[in-house]
MARSE-81641 format. One line per 8 residues: number of its first residue (from 1); their letters; for each residue x, y, z of N, C-alpha, C, O. Coordinates in steps of 0.001 Angstrom, whole numbers, plus 500000, padded with zeros to 6 digits. Last residue first. Layout:
<torros>
NUM) a) X,Y,Z,X,Y,Z,X,Y,Z,X,Y,Z  ...
</torros>
This chain:
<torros>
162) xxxxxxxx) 348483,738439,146295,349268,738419,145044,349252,738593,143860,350276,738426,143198  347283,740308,148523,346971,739803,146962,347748,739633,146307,348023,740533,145513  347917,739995,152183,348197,740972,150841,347780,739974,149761,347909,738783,150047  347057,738994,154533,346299,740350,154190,346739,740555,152685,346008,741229,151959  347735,736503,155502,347161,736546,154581,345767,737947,154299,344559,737997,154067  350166,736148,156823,349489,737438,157133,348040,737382,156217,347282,738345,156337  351011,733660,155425,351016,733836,156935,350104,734657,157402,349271,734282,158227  350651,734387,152860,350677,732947,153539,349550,733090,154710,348354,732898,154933
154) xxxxxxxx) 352814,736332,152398,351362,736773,152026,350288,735367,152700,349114,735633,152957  354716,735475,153455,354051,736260,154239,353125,736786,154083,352486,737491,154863  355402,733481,151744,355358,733182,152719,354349,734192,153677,353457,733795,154426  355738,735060,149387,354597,734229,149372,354244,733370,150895,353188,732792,151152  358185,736592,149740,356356,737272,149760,355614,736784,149744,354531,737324,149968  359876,734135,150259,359272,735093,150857,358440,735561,151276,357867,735458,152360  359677,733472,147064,359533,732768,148422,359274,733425,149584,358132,733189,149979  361234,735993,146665,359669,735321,145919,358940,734603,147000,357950,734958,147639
146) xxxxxxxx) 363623,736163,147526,362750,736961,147646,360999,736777,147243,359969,737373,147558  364725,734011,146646,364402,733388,147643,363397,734838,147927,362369,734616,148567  365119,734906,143874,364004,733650,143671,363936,733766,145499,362767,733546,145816  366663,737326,144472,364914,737373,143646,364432,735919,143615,363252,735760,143302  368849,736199,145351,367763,737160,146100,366512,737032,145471,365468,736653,146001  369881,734477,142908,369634,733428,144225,368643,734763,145288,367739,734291,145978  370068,736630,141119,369120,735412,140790,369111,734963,142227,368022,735182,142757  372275,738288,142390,370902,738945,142366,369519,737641,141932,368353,737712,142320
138) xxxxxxxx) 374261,736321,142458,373567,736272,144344,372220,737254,143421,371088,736936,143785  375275,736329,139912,374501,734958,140955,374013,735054,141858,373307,734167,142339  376108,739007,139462,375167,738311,138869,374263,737195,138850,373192,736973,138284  378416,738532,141658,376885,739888,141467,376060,739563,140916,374971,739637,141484  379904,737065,139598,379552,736650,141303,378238,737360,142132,377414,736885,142914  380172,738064,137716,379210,736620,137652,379468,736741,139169,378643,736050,139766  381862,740471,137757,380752,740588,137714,379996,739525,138141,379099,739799,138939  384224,739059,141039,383896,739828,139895,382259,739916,139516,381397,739633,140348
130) xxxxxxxx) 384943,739248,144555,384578,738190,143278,384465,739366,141742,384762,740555,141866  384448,740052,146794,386193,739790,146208,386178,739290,145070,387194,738888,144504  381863,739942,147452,382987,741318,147608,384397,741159,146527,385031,741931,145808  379374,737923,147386,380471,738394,145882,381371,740062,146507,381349,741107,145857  379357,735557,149291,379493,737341,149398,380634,737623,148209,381858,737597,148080  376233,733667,148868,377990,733961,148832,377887,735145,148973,376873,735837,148884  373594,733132,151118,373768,733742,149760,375570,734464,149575,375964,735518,150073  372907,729846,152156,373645,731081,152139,373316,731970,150793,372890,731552,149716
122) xxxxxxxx) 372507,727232,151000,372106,727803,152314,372471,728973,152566,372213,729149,153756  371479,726024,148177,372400,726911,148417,371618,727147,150156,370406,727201,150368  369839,723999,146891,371424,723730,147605,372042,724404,147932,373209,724086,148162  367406,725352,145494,367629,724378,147210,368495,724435,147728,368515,724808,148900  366671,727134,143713,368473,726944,144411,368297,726530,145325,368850,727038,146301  363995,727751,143268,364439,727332,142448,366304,726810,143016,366908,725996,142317  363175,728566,146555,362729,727342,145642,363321,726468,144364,363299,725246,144215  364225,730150,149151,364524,729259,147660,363856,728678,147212,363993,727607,147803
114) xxxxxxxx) 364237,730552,152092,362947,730714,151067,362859,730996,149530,362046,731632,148858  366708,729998,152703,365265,728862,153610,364271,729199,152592,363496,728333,152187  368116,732360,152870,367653,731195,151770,366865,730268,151496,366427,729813,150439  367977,733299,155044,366890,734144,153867,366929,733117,152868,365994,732932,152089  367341,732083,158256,368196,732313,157152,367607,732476,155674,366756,731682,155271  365563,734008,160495,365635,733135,159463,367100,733447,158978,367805,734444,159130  364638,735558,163462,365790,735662,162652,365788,733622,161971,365919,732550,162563  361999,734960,164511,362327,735826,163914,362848,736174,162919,362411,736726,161909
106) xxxxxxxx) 362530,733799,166804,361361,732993,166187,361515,734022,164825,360859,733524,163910  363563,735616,169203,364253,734030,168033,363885,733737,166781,364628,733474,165835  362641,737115,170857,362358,737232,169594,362990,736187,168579,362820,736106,167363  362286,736145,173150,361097,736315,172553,361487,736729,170950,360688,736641,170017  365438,736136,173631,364548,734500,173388,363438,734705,173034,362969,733722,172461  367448,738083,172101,366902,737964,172961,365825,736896,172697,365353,736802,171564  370372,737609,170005,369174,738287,169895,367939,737138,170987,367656,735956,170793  373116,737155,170387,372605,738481,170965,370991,738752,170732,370405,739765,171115
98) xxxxxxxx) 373308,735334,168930,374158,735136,169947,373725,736502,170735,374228,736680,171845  371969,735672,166264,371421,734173,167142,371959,735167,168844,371142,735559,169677  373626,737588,165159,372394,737810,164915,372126,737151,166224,372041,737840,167241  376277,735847,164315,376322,736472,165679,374703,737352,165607,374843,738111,166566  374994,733364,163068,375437,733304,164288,375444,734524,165141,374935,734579,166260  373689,735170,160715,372583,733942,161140,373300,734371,162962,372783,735101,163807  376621,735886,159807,375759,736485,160441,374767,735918,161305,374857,736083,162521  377395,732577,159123,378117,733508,160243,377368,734740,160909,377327,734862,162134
90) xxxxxxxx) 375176,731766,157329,375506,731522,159022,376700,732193,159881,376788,732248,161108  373895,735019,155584,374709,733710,155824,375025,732848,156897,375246,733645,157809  371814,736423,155830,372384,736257,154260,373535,734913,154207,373886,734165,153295  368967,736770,157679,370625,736641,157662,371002,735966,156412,370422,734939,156057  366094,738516,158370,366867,737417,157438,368386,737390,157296,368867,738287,156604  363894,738688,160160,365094,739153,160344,365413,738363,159548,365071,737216,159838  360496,740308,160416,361694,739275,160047,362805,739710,159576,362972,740687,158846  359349,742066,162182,358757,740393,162378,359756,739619,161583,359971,738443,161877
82) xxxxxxxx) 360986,744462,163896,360965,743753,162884,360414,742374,163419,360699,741743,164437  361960,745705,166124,360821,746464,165265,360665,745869,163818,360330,746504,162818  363117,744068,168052,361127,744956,168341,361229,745052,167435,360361,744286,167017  365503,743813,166650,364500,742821,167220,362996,743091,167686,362008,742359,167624  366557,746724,166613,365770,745621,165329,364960,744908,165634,363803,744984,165220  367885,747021,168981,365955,747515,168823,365501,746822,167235,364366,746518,166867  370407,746594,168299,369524,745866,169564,367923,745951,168988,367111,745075,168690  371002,747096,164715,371118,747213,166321,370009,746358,167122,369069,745687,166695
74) xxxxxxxx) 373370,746934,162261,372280,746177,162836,372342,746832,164190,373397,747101,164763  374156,749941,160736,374390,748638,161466,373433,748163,161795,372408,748838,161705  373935,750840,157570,373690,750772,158565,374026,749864,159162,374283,748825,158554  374099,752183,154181,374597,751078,154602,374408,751599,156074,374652,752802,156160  371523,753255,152041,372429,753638,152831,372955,752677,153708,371991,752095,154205  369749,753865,149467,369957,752995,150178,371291,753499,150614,372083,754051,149851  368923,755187,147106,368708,755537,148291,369284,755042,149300,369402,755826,150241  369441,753404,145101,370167,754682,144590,369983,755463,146205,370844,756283,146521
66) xxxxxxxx) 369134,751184,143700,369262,750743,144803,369982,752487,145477,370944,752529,146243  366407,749578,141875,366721,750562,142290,367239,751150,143553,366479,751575,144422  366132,747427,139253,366079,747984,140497,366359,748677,140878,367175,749057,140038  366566,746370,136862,365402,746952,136859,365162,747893,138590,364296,748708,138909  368693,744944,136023,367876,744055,136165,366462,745059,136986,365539,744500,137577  370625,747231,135838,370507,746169,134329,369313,745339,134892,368732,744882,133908  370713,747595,139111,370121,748172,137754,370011,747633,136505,368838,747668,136135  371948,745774,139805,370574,746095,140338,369534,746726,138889,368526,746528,138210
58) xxxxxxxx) 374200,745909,138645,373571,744707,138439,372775,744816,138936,372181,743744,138823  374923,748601,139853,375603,748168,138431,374623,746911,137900,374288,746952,136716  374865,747810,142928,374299,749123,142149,374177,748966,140575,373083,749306,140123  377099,746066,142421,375951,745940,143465,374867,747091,142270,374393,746938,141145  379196,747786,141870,378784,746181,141513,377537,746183,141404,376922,746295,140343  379342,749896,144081,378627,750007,142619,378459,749013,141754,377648,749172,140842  377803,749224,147440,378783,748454,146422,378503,749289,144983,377304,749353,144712  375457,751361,147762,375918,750100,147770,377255,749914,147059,377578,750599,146088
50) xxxxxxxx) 376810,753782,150113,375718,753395,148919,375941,751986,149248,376349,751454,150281  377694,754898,153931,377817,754557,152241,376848,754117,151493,375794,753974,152113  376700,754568,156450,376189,755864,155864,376636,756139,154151,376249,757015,153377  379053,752393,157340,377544,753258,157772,377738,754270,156957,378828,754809,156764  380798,749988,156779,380768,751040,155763,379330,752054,156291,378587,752397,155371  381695,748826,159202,382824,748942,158212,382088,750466,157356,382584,751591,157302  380745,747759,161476,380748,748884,160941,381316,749672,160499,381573,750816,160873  378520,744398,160776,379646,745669,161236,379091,746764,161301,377905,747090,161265
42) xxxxxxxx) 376042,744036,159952,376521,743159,161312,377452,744071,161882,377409,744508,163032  373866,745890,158119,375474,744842,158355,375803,744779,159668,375742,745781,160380  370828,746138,157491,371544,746235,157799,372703,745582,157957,372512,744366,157927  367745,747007,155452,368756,746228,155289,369917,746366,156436,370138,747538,156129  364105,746960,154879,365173,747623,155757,366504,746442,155064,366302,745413,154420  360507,748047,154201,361835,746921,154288,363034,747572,154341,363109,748716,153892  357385,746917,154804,358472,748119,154895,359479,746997,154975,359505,745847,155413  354551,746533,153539,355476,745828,153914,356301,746754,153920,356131,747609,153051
34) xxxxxxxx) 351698,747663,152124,351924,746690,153677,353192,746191,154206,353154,745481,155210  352429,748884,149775,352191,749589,151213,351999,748939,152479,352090,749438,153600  353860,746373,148513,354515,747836,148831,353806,748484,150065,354366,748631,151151  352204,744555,147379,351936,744334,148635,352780,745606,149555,352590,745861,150744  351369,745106,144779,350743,745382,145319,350380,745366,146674,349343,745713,147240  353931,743640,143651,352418,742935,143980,351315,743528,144647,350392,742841,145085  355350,745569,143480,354734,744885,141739,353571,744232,142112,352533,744123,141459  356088,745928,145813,355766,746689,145571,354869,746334,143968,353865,746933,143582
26) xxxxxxxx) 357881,743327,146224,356519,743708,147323,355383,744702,146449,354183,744444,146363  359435,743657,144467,358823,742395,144187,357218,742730,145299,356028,742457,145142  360821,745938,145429,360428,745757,144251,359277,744704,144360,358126,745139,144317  362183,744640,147882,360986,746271,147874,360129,746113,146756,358905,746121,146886  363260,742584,147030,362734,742660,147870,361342,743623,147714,360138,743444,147533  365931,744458,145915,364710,743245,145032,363288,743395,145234,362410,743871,144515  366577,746140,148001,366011,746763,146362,364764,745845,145787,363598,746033,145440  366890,744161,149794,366212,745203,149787,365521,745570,149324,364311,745636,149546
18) xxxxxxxx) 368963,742701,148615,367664,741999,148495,367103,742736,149299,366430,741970,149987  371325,744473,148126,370496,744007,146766,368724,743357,147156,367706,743432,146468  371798,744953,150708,370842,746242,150155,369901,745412,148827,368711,745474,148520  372845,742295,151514,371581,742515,152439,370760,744369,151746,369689,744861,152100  374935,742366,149568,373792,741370,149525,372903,741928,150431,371824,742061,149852  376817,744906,149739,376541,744302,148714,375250,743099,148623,374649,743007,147553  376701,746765,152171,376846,747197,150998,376860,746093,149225,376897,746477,148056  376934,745544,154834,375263,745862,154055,376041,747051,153035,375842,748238,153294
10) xxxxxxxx) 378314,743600,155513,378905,745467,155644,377328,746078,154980,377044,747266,154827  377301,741292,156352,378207,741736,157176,378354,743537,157348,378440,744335,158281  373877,741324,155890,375090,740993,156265,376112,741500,156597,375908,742446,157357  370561,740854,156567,371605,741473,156765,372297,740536,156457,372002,739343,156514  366761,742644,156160,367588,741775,155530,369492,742060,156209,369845,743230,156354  363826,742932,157742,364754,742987,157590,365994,742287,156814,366039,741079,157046  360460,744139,157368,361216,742389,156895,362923,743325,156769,363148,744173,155906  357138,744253,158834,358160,744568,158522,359531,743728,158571,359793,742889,159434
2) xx) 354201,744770,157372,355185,744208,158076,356364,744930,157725,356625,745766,156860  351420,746915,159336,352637,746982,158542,353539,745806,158927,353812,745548,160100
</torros>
């Protein structure tokens, strides 16, 4: 089993969407039962809330399903129990870096790194304060770097069929 973490700050708006995506895109390829996927926030502003309904609102018009998902903190033991850690931005990326132990480094990515179609973006923005088009840009910038991704680890692991 892999297993692929996603985070940011409150894991109620970008680190659940590319969960949902995420799960989805694993799951269309037939790669669902080899890959488990998780989301957590750096804080702990919102534990045990949905997503954002933004969030939720633009998951859905685009086919996903974010209706389980529960906002969590990141903790220590992530680092065992995940081969990838994806940070949604360099501030997370940072405090992720600043606590996460030297065998596991190799680990924590920045999730954009696996863009293809949005090179120029290193981050994925945090549409909190923003309106719909701000929800509507980070779910395109998750599903293309989410692509990237599965193809990375179908790559790497080269157990799953695309």
């Amino acid at each position: 089993m892999i297993k692929v973490l996603f985070v940011c700050m409150g894991n109620i708006c970008r680190s659940p969407t590319a969960e949902a995506v995420f799960r989805h895109q694993a799951e269309t390829s037939e790669a669902g039962n080899l890959i488990f996927v998780d989301s957590a926030g750096t804080h702990s502003y919102h534990i045990g809330e949905p997503p954002d309904e933004r969030a939720q609102k633009i998951a859905k018009q685009h086919g996903y399903d974010m209706k389980n998902i529960r906002a969590r903190q990141f903790k220590s033991k992530d680092f065992n129990t995940f081969q990838y850690i994806l940070a949604m931005d360099k501030h997370n990326f940072t405090m992720l870096n600043n606590i996460c132990p030297p065998q596991h480094s190799h680990k924590l990515e920045m999730f954009m790194q696996h863009s293809t179609n949005f090179t120029k973006y290193k981050e994925v923005p945090d549409p909190y304060f923003g309106g719909h088009k701000g929800f509507e840009k980070v779910l395109k910038l998750i599903e293309d770097a989410s692509a990237g991704l599965l193809q990375k680890i179908n790559t790497t692991h080269n157990k799953i069929n695309l």
